[in-house]
C-alpha positions as CSV (number, residue, x, y, z in Angstrom):
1,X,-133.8,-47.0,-9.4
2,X,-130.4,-47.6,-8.9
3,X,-127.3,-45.4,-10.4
4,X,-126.4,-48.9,-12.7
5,X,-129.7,-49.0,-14.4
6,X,-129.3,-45.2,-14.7
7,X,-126.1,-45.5,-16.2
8,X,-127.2,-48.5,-18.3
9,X,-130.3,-46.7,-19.5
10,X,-128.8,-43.6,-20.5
11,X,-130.5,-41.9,-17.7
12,X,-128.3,-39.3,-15.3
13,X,-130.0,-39.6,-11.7
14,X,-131.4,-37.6,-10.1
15,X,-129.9,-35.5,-7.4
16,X,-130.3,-36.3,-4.4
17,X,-129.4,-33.3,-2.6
18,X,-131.9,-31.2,-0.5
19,X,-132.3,-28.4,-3.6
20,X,-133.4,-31.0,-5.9
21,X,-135.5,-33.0,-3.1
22,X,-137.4,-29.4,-2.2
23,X,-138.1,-29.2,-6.0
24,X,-139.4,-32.0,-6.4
25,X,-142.4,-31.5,-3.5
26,X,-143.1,-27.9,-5.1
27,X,-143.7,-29.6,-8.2
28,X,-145.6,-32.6,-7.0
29,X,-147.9,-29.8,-4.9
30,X,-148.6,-28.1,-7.8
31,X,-149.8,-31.1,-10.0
32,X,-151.7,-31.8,-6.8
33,X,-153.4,-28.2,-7.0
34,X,-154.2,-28.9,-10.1
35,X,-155.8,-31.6,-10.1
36,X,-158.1,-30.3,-7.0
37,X,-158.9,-27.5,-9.5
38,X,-159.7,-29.5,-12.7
39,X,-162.0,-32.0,-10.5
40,X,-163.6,-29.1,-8.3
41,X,-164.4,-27.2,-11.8
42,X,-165.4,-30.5,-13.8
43,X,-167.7,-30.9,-10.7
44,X,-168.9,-27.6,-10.7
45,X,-170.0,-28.0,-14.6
46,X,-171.1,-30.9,-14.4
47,X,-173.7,-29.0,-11.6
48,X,-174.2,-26.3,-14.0
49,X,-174.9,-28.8,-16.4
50,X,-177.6,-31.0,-14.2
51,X,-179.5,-27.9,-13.0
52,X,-179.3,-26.3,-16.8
53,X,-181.3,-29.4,-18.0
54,X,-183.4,-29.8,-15.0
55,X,-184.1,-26.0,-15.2
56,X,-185.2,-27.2,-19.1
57,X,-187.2,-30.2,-18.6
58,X,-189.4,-28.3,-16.0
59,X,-190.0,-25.2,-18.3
60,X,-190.6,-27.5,-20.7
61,X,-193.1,-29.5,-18.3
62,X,-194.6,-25.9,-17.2
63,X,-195.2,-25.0,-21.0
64,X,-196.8,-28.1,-22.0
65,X,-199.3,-27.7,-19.2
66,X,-200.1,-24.1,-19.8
67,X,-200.2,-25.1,-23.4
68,X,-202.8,-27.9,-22.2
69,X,-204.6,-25.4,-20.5
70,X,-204.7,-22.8,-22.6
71,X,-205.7,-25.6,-25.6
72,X,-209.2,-26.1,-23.2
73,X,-212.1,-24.4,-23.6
74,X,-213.7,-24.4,-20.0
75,X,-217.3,-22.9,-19.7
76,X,-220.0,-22.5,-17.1
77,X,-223.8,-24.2,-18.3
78,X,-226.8,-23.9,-17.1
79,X,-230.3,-25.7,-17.9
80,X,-233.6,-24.4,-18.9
81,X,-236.1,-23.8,-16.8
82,X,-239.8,-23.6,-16.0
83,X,-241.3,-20.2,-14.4
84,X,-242.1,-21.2,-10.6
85,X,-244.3,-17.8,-10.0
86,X,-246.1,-16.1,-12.6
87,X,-244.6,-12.4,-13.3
88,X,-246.6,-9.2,-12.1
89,X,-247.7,-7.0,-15.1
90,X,-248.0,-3.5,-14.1
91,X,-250.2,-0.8,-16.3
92,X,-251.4,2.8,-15.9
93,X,-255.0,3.6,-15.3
94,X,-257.7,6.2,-14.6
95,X,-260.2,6.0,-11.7
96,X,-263.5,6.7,-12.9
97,X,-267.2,6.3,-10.9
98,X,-268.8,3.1,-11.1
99,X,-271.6,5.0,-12.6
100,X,-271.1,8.8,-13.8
101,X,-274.0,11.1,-15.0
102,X,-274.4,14.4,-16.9
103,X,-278.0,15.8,-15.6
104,X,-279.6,18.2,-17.7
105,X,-283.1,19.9,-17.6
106,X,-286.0,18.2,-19.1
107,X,-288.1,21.8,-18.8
108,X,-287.4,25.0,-20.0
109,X,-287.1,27.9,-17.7
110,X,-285.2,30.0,-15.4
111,X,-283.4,28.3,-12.5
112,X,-284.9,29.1,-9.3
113,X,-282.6,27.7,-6.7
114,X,-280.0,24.9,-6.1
115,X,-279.2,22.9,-2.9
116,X,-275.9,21.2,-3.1
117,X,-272.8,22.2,-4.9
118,X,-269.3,20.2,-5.7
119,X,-268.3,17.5,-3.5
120,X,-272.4,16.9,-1.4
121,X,-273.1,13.5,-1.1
122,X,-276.8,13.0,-1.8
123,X,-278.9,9.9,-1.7
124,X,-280.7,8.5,-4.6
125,X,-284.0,11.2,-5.2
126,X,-282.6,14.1,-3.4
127,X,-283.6,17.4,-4.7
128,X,-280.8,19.0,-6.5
129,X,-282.1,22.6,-7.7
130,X,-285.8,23.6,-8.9
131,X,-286.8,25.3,-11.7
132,X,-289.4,27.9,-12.6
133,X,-291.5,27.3,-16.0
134,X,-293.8,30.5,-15.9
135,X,-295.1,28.5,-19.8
136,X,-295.7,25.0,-18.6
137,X,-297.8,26.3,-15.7
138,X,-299.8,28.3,-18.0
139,X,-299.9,25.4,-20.5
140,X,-301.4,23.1,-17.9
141,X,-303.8,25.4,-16.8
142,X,-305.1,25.9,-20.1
143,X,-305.3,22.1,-20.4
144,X,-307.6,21.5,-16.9
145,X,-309.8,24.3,-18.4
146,X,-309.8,21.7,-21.9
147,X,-310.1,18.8,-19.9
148,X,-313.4,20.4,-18.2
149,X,-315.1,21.6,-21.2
150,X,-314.7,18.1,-22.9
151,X,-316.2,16.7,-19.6
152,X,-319.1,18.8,-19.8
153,X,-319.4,17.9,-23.7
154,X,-319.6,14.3,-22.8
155,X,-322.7,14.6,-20.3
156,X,-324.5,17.1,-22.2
157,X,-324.3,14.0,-25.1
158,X,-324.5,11.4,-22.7
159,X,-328.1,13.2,-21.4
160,X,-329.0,13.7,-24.8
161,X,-328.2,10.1,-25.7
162,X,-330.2,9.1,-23.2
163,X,-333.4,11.2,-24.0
164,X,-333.1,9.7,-28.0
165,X,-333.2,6.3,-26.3
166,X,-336.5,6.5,-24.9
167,X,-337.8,8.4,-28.0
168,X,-336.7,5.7,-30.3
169,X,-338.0,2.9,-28.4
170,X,-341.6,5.1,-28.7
171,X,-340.6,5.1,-32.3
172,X,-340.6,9.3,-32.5
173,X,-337.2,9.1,-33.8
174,X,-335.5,7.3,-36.6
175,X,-332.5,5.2,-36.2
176,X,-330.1,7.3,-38.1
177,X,-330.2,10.3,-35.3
178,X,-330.0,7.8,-32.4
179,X,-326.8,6.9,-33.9
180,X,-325.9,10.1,-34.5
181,X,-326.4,10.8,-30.5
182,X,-324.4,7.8,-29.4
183,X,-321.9,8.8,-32.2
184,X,-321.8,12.1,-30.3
185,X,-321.1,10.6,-26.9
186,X,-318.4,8.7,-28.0
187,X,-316.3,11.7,-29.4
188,X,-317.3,13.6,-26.2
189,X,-315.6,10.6,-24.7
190,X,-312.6,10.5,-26.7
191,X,-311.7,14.2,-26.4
192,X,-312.0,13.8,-22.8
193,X,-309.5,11.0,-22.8
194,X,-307.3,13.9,-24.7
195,X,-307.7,16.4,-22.3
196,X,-306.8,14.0,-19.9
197,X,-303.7,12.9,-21.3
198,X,-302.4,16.4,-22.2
199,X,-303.1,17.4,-18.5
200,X,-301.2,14.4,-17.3
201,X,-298.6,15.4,-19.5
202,X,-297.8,18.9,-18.5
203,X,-298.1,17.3,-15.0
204,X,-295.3,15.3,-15.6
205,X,-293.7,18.6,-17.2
206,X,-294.1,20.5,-13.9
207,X,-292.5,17.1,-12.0
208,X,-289.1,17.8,-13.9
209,X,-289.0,21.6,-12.8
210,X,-287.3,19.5,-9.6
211,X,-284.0,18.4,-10.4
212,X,-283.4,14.7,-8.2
213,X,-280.4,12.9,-8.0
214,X,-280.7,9.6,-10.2
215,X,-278.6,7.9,-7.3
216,X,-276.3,7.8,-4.5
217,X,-273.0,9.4,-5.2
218,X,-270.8,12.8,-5.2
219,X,-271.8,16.2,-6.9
220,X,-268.6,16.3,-8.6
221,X,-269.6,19.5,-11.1
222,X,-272.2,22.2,-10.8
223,X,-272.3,24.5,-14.1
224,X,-275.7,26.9,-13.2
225,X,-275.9,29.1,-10.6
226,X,-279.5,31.0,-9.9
227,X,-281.3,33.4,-12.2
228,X,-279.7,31.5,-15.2
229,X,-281.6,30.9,-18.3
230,X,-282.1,26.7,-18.8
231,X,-283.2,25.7,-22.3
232,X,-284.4,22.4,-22.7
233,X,-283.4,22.3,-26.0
234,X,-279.6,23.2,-26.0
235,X,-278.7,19.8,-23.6
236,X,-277.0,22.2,-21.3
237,X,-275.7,20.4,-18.5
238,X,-276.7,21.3,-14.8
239,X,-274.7,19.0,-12.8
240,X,-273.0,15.8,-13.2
241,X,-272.6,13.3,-10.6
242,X,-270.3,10.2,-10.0
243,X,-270.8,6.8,-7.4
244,X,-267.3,6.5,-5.7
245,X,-267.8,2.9,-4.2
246,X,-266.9,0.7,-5.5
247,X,-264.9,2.5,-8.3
248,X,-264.2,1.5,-11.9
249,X,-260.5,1.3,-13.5
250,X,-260.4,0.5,-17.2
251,X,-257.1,-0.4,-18.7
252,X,-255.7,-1.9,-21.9
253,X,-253.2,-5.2,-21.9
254,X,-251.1,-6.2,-24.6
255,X,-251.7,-8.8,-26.7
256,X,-249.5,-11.0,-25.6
257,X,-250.9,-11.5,-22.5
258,X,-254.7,-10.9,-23.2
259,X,-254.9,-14.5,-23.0
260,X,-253.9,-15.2,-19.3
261,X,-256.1,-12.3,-18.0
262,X,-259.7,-14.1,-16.6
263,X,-262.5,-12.3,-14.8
264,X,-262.3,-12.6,-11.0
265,X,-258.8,-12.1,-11.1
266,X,-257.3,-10.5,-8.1
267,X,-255.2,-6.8,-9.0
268,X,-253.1,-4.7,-7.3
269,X,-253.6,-0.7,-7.5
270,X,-251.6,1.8,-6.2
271,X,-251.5,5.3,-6.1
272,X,-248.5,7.2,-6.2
273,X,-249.8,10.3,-3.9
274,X,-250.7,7.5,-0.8
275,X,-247.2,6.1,-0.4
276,X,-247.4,2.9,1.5
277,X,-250.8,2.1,0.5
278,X,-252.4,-0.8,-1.6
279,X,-255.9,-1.3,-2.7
280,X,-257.5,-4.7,-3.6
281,X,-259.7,-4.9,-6.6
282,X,-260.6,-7.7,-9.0
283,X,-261.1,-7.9,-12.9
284,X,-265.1,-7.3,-13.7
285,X,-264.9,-7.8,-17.1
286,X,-263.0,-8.2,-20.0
287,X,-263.6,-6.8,-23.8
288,X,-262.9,-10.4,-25.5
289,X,-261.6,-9.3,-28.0
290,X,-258.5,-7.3,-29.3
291,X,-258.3,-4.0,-30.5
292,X,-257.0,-4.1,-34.3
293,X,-255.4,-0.4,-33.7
294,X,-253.9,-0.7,-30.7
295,X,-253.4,-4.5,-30.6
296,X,-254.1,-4.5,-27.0
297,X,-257.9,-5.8,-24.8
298,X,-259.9,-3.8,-22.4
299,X,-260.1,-4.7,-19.1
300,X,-262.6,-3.1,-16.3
301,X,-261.1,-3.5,-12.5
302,X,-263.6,-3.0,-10.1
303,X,-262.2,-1.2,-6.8
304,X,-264.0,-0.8,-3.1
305,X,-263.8,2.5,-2.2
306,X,-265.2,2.7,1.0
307,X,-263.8,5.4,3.0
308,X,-263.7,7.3,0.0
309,X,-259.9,7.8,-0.1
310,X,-259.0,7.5,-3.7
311,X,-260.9,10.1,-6.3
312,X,-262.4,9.5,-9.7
313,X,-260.3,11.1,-12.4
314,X,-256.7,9.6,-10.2
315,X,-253.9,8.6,-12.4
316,X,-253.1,5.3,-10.7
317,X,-250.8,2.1,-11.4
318,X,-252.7,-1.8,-11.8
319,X,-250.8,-4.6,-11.0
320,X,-252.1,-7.6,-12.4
321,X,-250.1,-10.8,-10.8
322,X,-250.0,-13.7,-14.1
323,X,-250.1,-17.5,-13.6
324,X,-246.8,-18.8,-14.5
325,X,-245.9,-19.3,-18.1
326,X,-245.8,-23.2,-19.2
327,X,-243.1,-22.5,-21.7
328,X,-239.0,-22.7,-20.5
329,X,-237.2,-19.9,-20.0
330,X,-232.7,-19.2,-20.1
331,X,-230.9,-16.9,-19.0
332,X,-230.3,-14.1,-21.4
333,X,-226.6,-14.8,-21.5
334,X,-227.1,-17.9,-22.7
335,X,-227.8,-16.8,-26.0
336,X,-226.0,-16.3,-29.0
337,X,-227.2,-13.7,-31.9
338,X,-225.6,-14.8,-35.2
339,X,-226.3,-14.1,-38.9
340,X,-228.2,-17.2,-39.4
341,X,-230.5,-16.6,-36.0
342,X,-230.2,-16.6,-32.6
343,X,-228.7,-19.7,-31.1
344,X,-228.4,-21.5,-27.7
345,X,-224.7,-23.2,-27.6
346,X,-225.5,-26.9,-25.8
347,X,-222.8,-29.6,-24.1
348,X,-223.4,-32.8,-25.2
349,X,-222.1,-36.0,-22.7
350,X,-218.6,-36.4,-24.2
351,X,-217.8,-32.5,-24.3
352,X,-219.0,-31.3,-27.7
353,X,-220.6,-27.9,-28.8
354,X,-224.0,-28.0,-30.9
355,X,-225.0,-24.7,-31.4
356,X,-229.2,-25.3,-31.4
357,X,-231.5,-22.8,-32.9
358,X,-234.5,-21.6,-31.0
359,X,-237.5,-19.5,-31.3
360,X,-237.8,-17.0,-28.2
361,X,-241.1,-15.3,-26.4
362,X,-241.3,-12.7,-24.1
363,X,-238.8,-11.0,-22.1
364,X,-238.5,-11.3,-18.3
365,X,-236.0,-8.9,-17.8
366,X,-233.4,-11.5,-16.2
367,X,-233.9,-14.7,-18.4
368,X,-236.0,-15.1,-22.3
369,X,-238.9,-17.7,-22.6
370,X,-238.0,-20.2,-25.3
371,X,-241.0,-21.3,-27.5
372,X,-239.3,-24.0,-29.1
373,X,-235.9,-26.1,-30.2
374,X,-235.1,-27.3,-26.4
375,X,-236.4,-30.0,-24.2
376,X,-235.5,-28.8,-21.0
377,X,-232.4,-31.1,-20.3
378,X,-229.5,-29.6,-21.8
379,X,-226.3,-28.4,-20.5
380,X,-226.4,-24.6,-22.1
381,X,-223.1,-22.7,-22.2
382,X,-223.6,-19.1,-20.3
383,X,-221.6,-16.2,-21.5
384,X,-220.4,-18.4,-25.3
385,X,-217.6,-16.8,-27.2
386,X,-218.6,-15.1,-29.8
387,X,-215.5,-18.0,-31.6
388,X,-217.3,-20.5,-30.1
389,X,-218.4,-23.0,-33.2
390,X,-219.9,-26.3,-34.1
391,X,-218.1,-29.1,-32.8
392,X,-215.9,-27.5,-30.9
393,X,-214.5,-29.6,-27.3
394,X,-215.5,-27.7,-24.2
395,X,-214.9,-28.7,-20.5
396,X,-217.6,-27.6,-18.0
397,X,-216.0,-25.9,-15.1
398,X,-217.2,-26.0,-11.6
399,X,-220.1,-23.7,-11.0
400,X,-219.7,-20.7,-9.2
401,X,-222.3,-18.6,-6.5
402,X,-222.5,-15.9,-9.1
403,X,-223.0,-17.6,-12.1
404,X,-226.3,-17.3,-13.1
405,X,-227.3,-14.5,-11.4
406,X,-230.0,-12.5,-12.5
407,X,-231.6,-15.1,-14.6
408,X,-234.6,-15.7,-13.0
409,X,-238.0,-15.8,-14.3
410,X,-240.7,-14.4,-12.6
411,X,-239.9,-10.7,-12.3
412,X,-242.0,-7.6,-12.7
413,X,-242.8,-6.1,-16.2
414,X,-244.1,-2.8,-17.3
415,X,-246.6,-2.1,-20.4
């Protein structure tokens, strides 16, 4: 601009000296400086700005998904199952001889000797102890010395019979005594008979001053000893006896499986004295019916003893393997116990919660048989809340190697 339109505008010029020239460039730096500074700080806030609502819209993001997740139910499920093996019921017994014997005297008298004590094994007949009866040998004396008197009776009346025969049929004698004679022979005859029987009698009495082993087994008590007094009368018992093989075991099963126990069934026993040793029996027999007091059914194992290792009177343990149960069985913690009853929570296909009611059976230990309310395909929550309602939305979540664990059917019981 030149100093005319200065002039003509009103305007003084500017100086044009060196002072004014160096001002000038101070000033125009400055405004520069500044407006480095104003666009570096607008930049830097408008940053601040950008990561501030980036920072935002991912917590928000982050929120919402934790909210999503924490919005979802996820559970594990399971599926009811039938029993692949049958469980193994174990109960106590008592060995006992297959047949056992109290053997008393049959005679009175004083005992004279014996000839085996506890623990002989006889055979069947063997002499066991003997017996002196001073009475019943006097007693059958007497009774030879009756039987010999009637026997001379009956011939004198026979002879005499016969001698009235030949008189009658010479007509000498009447009828009337010759049937008096032959009346007279045939009490002679009957009182022989007596004398007879009472001599085979005290015969038989003198046979039973030996004690004999009714069979084969062990002397497994022996309560006389010689010189002792034995009365007949008092049922005092001299020995008693048991037959060790095979051995009986008799034991009593609960009610609730009475049912599934058959004869011919194979059993398990163990004793807990031979460690590492099992012994194979069967079931003989059962009772057939139960017991209204105990509400359980005898059963009678028989068990081959041959080498006579186990003992009558041994406190042993029966295990008694079970067909497997027809009925489904869950896990345990699959189950939910509420007021109304317990409860089984099942996944339907589009995620929803029915909580079914079911009737339950007996305990396996690991998993519960279910007697009814399930078919045996549903999707059955394991561990439910106890929150966990009707209706509710449930996602299942991938199954894990530990899951289940422990609910398996088929495991050993205890009665």
């Amino acid at each position: 601009m030149t100093e005319q339109r200065h002039a003509a505008m009103a305007i003084h010029p500017l100086e044009t000296d060196d002072t004014g020239h160096h001002d000038l460039l101070q000033r125009q730096q400055m405004v520069r400086r500044t407006r480095s500074i104003i666009v570096v700080v607008a930049v830097l806030l408008l940053i601040g700005a950008a990561r501030t609502l980036y920072q935002r819209h991912a917590n928000g993001s982050a929120l919402e998904k934790v909210a999503a997740e924490q919005s979802t139910q996820y559970v594990l499920t399971t599926t009811p199952t039938l029993p692949q093996k049958g469980q193994t019921l174990t109960l106590p017994g008592t060995l006992q001889g297959y047949v056992q014997a109290s053997i008393a005297a049959r005679v009175s008298g004083y005992l004279k000797r014996w000839t085996h004590d506890i623990g002989s094994r006889v055979k069947q007949g063997e002499l066991l102890a003997e017996i002196e009866t001073p009475e019943i040998d006097q007693q059958l004396a007497q009774a030879i010395a009756a039987r010999e008197q009637a026997a001379a009776s009956l011939a004198l009346a026979r002879s005499t019979a016969q001698r009235w025969e030949a008189l009658r049929q010479k007509d000498v004698v009447a009828q009337q005594d010759l049937e008096e004679r032959r009346n007279a022979v045939a009490t002679a005859t009957a009182n022989l008979a007596a004398a007879e029987a009472n001599v085979q009698r005290l015969r038989q009495m003198e046979g039973f001053k030996r004690v004999l082993a009714p069979f084969a087994g062990v002397v497994t008590r022996r309560n006389v000893d010689v010189g002792d007094l034995i009365d007949a009368g008092a049922g005092r018992v001299l020995f008693t006896m048991a037959q060790t093989d095979p051995l009986r075991i008799y034991v009593n099963v609960p009610q609730s499986y009475a049912s599934r126990i058959q004869p011919g069934q194979p059993v398990i026993v163990t004793q807990a004295e031979l460690q590492g040793k099992k012994f194979e029996g069967k079931v003989a027999r059962t009772a057939g019916a139960i017991d209204i007091a105990t509400r359980q059914m005898q059963v009678e194992i028989a068990l081959p003893n041959p080498d006579g290792s186990l003992l009558p009177g041994a406190y042993v343990q029966v295990e008694v393997p079970l067909p497997p149960s027809k009925m489904l069985s869950v896990p345990e913690n699959a189950l939910l116990f509420r007021a109304e009853g317990t409860r089984v929570a099942i996944v339907d296909a589009h995620g929803k919660v029915h909580l079914q009611p079911v009737t339950l059976g007996r305990n396996y230990g690991g998993s519960i048989e279910v007697l009814s309310g399930l078919q045996g395909n549903e999707q059955l929550v394991l561990n439910p809340s106890d929150a966990l309602a009707e209706g509710d939305t449930v996602t299942i979540a991938p199954p894990k190697a530990d899951a289940s664990q422990g609910a398996k059917p088929g495991q050993k019981e205890s009665a």
